[in-house]
C-alpha positions in Angstrom: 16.9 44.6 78.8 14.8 41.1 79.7 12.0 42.4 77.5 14.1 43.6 74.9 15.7 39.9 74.6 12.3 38.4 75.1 10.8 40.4 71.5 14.0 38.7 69.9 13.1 35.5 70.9 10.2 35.9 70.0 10.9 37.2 66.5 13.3 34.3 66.3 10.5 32.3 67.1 8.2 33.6 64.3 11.0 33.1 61.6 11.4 29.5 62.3 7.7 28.9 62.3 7.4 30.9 58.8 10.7 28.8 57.5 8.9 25.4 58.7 5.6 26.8 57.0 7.0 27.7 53.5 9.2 24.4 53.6 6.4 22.4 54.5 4.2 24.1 51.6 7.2 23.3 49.2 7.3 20.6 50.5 3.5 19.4 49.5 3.6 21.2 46.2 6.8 20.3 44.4 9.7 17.8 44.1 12.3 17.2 43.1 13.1 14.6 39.5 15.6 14.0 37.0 15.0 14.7 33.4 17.2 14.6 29.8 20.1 16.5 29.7 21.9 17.1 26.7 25.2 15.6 26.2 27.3 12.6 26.6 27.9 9.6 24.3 26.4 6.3 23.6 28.4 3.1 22.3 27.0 0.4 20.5 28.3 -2.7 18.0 26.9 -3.6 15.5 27.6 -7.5 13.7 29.1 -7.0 10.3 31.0 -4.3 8.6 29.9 -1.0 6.7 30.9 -1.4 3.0 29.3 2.3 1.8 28.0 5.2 3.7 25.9 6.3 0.8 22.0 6.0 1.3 21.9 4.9 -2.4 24.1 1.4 -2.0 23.2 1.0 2.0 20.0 -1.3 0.6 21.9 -4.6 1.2 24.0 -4.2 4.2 22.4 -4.0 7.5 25.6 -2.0 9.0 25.5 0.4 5.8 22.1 1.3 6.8 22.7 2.0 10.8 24.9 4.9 9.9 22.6 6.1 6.9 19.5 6.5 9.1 21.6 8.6 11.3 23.4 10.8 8.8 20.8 11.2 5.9 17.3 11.9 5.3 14.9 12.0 2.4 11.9 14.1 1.5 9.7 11.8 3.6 10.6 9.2 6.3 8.5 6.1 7.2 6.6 6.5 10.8 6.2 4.2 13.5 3.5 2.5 11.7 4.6 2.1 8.3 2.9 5.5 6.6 4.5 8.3 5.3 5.4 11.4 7.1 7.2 14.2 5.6 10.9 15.1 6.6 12.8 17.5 4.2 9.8 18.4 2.6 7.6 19.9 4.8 4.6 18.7 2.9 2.9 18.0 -0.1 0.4 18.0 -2.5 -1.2 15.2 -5.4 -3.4 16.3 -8.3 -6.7 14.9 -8.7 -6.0 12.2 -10.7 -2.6 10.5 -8.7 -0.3 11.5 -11.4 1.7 14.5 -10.1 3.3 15.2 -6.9 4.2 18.8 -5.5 6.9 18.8 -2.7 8.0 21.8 -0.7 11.2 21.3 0.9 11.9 22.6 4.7 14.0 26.2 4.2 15.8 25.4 7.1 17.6 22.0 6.3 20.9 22.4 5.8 23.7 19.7 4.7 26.4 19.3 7.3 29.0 21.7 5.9 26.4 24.6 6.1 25.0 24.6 2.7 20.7 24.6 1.8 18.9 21.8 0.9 17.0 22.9 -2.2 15.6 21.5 -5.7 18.9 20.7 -7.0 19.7 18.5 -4.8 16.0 16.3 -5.6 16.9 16.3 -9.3 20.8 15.6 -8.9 19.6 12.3 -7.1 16.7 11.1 -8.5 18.6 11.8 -12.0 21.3 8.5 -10.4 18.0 6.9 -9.4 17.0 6.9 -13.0 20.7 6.2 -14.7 20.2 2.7 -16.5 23.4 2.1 -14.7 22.1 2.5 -11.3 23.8 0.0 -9.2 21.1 -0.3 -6.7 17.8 -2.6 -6.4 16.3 -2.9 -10.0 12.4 -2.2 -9.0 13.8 1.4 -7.5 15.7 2.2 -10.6 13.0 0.8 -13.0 10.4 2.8 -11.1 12.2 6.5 -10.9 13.0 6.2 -14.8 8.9 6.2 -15.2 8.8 9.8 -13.3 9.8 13.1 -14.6 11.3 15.1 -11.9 10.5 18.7 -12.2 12.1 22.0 -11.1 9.9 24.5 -10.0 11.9 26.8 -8.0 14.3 26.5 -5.3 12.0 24.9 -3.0 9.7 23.2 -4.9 10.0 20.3 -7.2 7.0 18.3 -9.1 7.0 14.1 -9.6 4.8 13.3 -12.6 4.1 9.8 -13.2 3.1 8.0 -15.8 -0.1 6.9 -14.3 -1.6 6.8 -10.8 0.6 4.5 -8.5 -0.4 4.8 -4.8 3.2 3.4 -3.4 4.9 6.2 -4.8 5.5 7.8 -1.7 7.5 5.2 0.1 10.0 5.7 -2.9 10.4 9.5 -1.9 12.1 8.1 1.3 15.2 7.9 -0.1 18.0 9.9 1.4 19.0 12.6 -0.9 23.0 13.7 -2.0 24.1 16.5 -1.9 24.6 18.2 -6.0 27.1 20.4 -4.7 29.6 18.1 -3.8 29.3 15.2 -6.1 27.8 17.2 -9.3 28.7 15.5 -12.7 29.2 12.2 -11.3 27.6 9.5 -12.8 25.5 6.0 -11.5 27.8 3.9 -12.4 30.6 5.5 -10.1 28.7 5.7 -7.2 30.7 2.6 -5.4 34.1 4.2 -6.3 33.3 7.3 -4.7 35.6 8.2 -1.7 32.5 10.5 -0.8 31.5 7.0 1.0 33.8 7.1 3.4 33.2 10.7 4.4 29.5 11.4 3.9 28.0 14.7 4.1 24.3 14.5 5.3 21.3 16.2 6.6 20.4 14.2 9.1 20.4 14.3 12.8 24.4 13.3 13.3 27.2 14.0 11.3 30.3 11.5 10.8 33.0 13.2 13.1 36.0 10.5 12.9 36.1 6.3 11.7 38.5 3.9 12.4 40.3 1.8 9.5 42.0 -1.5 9.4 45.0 -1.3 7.1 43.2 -2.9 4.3 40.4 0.1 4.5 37.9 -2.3 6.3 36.6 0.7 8.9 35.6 -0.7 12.8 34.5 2.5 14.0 32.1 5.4 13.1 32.3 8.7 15.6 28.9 10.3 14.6 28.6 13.5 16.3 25.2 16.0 16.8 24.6 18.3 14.0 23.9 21.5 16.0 22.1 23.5 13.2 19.3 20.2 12.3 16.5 21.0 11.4 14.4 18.8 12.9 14.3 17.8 16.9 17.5 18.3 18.4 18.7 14.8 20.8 20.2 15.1 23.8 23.1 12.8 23.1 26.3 14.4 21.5 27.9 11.5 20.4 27.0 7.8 18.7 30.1 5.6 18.5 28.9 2.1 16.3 31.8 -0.5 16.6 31.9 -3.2 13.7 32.2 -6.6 14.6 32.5 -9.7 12.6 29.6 -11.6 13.8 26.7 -10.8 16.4 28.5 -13.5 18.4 31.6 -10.8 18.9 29.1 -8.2 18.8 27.2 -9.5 22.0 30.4 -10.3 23.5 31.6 -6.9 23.4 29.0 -5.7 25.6 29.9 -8.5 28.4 33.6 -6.8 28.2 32.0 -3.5 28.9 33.4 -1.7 25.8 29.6 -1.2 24.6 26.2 -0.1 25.9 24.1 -1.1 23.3 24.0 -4.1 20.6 22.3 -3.5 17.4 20.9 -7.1 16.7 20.3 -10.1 19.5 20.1 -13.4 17.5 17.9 -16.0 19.0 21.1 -18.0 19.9 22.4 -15.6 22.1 19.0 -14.6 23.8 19.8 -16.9 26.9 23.0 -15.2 27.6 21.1 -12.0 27.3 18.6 -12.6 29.7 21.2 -13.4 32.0 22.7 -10.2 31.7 21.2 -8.2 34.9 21.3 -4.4 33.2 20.5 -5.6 29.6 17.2 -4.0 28.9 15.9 -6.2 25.5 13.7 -4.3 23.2 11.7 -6.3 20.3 9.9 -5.1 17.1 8.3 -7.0 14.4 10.5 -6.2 11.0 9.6 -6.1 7.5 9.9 -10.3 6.8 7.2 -12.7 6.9 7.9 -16.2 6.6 5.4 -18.2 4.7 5.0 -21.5 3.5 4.2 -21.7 -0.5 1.7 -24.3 -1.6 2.7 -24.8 -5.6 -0.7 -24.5 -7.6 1.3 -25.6 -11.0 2.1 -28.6 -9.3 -1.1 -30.8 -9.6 0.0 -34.1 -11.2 0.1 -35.9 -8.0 -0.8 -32.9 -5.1 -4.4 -31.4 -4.7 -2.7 -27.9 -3.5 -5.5 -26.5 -6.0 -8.0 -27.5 -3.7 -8.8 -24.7 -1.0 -10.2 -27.3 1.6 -6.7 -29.3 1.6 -5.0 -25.7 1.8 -7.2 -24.7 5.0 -6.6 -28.4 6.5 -2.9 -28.0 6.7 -3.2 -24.3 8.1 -5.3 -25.7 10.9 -2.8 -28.6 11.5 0.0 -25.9 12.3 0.6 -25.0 16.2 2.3 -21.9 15.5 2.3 -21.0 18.6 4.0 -24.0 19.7 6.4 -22.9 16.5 7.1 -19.8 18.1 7.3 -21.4 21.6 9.8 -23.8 20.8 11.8 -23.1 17.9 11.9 -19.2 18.0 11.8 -18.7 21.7 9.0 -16.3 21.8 10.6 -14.1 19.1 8.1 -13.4 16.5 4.6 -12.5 16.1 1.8 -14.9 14.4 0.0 -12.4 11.7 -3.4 -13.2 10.7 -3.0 -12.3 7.0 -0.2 -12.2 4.3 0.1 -8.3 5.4 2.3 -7.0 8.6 1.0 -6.7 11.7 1.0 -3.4 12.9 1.2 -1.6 10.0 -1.6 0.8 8.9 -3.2 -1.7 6.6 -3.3 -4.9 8.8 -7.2 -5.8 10.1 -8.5 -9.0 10.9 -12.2 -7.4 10.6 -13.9 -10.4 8.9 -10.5 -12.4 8.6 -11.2 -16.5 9.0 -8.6 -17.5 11.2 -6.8 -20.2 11.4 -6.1 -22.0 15.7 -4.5 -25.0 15.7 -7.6 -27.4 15.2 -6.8 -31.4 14.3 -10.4 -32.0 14.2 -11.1 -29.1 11.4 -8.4 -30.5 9.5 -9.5 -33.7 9.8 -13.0 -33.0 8.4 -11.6 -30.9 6.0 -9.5 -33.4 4.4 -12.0 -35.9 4.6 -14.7 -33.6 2.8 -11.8 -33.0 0.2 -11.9 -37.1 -0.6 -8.6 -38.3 1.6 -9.2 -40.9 4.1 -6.7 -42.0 6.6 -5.4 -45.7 6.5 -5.3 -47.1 10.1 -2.9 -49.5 9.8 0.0 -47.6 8.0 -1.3 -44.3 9.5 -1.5 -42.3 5.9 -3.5 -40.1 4.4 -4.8 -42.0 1.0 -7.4 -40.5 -1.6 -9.8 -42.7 -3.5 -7.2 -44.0 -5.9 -5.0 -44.7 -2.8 -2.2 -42.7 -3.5 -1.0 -41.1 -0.4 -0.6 -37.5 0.4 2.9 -37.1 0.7 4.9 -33.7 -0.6 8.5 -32.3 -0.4 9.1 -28.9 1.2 11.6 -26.8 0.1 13.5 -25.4 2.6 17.0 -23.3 3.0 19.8 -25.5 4.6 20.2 -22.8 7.6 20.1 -23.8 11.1 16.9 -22.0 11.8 15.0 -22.2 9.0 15.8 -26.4 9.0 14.5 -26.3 12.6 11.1 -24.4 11.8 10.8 -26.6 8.6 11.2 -30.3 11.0 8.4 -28.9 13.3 6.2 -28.4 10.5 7.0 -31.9 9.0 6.1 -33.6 12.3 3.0 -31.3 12.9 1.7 -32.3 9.7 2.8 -35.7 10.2 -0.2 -36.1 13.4 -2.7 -36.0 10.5 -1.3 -39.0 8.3 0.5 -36.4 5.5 4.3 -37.5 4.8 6.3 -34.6 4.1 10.1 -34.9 2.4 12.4 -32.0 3.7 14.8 -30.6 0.4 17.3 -28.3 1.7 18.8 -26.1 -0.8 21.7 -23.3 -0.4 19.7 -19.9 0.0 20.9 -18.4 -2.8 19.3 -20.7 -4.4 16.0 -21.1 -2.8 14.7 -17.8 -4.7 16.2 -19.2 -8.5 13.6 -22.6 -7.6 10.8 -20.4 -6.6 11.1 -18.0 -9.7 10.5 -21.7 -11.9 8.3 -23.0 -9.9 9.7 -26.4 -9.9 9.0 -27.1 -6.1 6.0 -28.5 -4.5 5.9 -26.6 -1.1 8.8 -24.3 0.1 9.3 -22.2 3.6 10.2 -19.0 2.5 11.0 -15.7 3.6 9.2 -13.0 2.0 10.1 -9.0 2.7 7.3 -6.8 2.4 8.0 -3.4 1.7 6.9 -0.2 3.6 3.6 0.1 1.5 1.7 -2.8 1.6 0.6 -3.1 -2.2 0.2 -7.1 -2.4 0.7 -6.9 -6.3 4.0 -8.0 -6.9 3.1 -11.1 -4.9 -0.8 -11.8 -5.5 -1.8 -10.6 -8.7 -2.7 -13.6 -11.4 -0.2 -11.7 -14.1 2.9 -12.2 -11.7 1.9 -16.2 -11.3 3.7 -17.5 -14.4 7.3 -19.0 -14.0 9.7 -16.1 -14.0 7.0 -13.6 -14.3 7.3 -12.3 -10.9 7.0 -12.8 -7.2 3.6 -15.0 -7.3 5.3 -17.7 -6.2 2.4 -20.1 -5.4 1.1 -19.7 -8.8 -2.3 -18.4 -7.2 -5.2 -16.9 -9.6 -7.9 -15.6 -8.0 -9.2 -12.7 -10.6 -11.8 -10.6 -7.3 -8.2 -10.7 -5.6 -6.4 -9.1 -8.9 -9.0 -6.4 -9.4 -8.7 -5.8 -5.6 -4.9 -5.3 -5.9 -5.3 -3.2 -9.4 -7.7 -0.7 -7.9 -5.2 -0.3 -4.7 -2.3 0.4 -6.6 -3.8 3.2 -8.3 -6.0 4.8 -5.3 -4.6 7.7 -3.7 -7.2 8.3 -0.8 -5.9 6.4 2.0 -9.6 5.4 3.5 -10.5 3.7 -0.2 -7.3 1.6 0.2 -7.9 0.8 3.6 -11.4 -0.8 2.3 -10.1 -2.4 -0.2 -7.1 -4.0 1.4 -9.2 -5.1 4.2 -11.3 -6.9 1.8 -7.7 -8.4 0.2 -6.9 -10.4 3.7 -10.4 -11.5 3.6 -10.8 -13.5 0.9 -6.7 -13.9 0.8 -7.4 -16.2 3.9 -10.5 -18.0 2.8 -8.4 -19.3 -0.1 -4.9 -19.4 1.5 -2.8 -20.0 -1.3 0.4 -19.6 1.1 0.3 -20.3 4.8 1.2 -17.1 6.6 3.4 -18.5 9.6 5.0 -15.7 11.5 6.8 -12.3 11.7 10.4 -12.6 12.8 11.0 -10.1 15.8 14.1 -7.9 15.7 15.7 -7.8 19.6 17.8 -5.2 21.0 20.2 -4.9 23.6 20.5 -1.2 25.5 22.1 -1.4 29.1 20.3 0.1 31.7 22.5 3.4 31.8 20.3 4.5 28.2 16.7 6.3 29.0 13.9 6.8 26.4 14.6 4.5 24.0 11.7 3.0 22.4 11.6 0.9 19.0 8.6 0.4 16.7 8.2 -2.1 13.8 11.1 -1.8 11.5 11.6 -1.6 7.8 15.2 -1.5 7.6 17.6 -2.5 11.2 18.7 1.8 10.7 14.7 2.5 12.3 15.5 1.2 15.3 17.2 5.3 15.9 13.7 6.4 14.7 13.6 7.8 18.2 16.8 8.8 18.6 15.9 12.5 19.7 14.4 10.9 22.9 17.0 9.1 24.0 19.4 10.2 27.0 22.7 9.1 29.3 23.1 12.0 31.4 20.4 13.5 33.7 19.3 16.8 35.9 17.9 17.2 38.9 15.0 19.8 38.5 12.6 21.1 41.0 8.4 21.0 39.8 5.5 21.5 40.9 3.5 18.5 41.9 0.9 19.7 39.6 3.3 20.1 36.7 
């Protein structure tokens, strides 16, 4: 009997030595984590109010264009660094000579009520892209009705252009409609459509419920997972965006707990949001650079013609000190007229500009200006002094960046007269030319073709964007060959020698990038933002990001 206990002891024994060796072992080569888990909701609000869900009127509103990212997509979709990467179309092909463009659409894609993307749908909307009454921006309009579209079969459609034009692409990003709903409507009844209000897309989400005000003004937009997408499913199931009148309300819906995310930080509010302990603050650099314009036309009394007086008053900016004090650290300083982090922005070669009084100095003085003592003024050898008004939109910010530059400028003996002028009108005084220098804000499109703004046939008063009235002709044949060069590597050489001798001569003083800040409370994993064309890229991501969680077991060596 004793021995028969004792082997049971025994084999007792062995079982709780094996246990402790296999836990141990597990315990040495895997864990346990949390990863994504599909589901749950995320709720964000958004300053200002959606006027029109349709991709093809969203270009002006920033709260029209939140819900289009996330309902719509186009044939191609701009990537993280400003190029083109497809999206419906699965890929395509350019002839030899940059003229025509072969797309084949994705076989999968479907519009949210279950019906196939195809051809139709390409040619229904580039046909209201190319209706003379086309509502939208003018250059998009103007551009699609140089392109015959082309049917080849379901699947397939054909751009020709009317001669080589490299930015082409970025025009293919725009969302398509769908021709089986809204067949036989014309341009210029696109805003009346109540297809607006209850879009069907192909993107991502699909708009489950909104919220109306009496008078139609809608608060709220469910969007809900589209479960048969054809791209990368996301883990979240549903997107509520709340409208608020201002960011002000926005932000303060966040501090009330009704949100989890807030689509746009001001630089007001950042103190506020620091202070918020589970307010994770996400920055990208967006599409705007603000510049200051030196008027070329203007050279009665002003030597802006002169490049040495140009480069003296870029090295008498402290942008840093700009950014530092005025912007609180939000924006970035580019080194050329190009954005920074966008596939065509090098400093390779590129004369920089650090804030140097001394350079200025001894450029001014090489230029003929010498500095009166006694009434502390630059004077030139006639003894007029340098003095210039700057033209400058009467908003808060944009006064504020416009003083520091007026007392920077003022260390080396320059007097500079602010003019502040509604913003709406700011871009009527720059189309004349009738300024002398002018902070403005200049939006740079996905493709970085400098042509509208730098070529010597856009300089002339009403002409086009050439604000500064700059003619430089190694610059125009620089931008001319661009436009029409389809291999990306030419381009790149050619645009790298653009910023070089763009900041030699610095017709405009590149000043900074404004940065785009984020709110997403701490509860939100894997979000990530990149530089933005439109506020609608910050969801570039999307299918990464997460709010509920499972606990998995791995291998250490996973």
């Amino acid at each position: 009997m004793f021995r028969k206990i004792g082997w049971q002891v025994l084999l007792v024994g062995i079982g709780f030595l094996a246990s402790a060796v296999i836990l141990f072992y597990m315990a040495a080569t895997y864990n346990t984590e949390f990863r994504p888990a599909p589901g749950g909701t995320y709720v964000e609000s958004v300053g200002g109010y959606p006027q029109s869900l349709n991709p093809l009127l969203s270009f002006y509103n920033d709260a029209d264009n939140d819900v289009v990212s996330l309902v719509y997509s186009g044939l191609t979709r701009l990537g993280m660094y400003g190029e083109v990467e497809p999206d419906l179309a699965v890929g395509w092909e350019i002839d030899f000579s940059g003229i025509t463009y072969t797309f084949k659409l994705n076989r999968s894609a479907l519009w949210h009520d279950g019906a196939y993307v195809t051809a139709d749908d390409v040619l229904f909307t580039t046909s209201l892209l190319q209706d003379p009454d086309y509502p939208g921006p003018p250059d998009i309009g103007a551009l699609w009705r140089s392109v015959q579209v082309i049917r080849v079969d379901d699947y397939t459609v054909q751009f020709a252009l009317a001669q080589p034009y490299a930015p082409f692409l970025d025009y293919t990003t725009i969302p398509l409609l769908p021709a089986h709903r809204l067949s036989g409507i014309r341009a210029a009844m696109l805003p009346s459509l109540e297809f607006n209000r209850d879009p069907i897309g192909t993107g991502p989400f699909r708009v489950a419920e909104r919220i109306e005000t009496q008078e139609g003004q809608i608060t709220q937009v469910t969007l809900r997972r589209f479960p048969r997408y054809y791209g990368e499913a996301p883990y979240i199931e549903n997107i509520l965006l709340r409208f608020y009148p201002t960011p002000r309300a926005a932000f303060e819906a966040y501090q009330d707990g009704l949100v989890e995310g807030i689509s746009r930080i001001p630089t007001e509010l950042l103190p506020e949001a620091f202070a918020e302990p589970n307010l994770n603050l996400h920055s990208a650099t967006t599409s705007e650079m603000v510049m200051v314009y030196l008027n070329s036309f203007v050279t009665d009394t002003l030597t802006f013609d002169d490049t040495r007086v140009r480069q003296a008053l870029f090295y008498g900016l402290d942008r840093q000190a700009l950014v530092d004090n005025v912007l609180m650290g939000q924006a970035v300083l580019p080194e050329t007229p190009l954005l920074p982090g966008t596939w065509a922005y090098s400093t390779e070669g590129v004369h920089t500009y650090r804030h140097d009084i001394a350079q200025a100095q001894s450029l001014l003085a090489d230029a003929g200006w010498t500095r009166e003592w006694v009434t502390d003024t630059l004077r030139d050898a006639s003894g007029q002094p340098f003095a210039f008004s700057l033209l400058v939109a009467n908003e808060q910010q944009d006064l504020a960046i416009a003083r520091a530059l007026v007392a920077q400028w003022s260390r080396l003996g320059i007097s500079v007269t602010l003019e502040g002028v509604p913003p709406l009108a700011l871009s009527g005084v720059l189309e004349s030319r009738t300024y002398q220098a002018a902070l403005a804000r200049l939006v740079i499109p996905g493709d970085p073709d400098p042509y509208p703004f730098w070529h010597e046939t856009q300089a002339l008063p009403g002409q086009g964007q050439n604000y500064a009235g700059f003619r430089d002709r190694r610059i125009s044949e620089i931008v001319e060959e661009a436009r029409i060069t389809v291999n990306r590597e030419r381009r790149l050489q050619l645009y790298q020698e653009f910023q070089q001798r763009f900041m030699e001569e610095v017709p405009a003083l590149p000043l900074f990038v404004p940065v785009y800040t984020y709110g997403v409370d701490a509860r939100v994993n894997g979000e990530q933002i990149g530089p933005l064309m439109h506020t609608g890229d910050r969801f570039r991501t999307i299918a990464n990001w997460y709010v509920l969680q499972r606990r998995v077991v791995v291998s250490i060596q996973e």
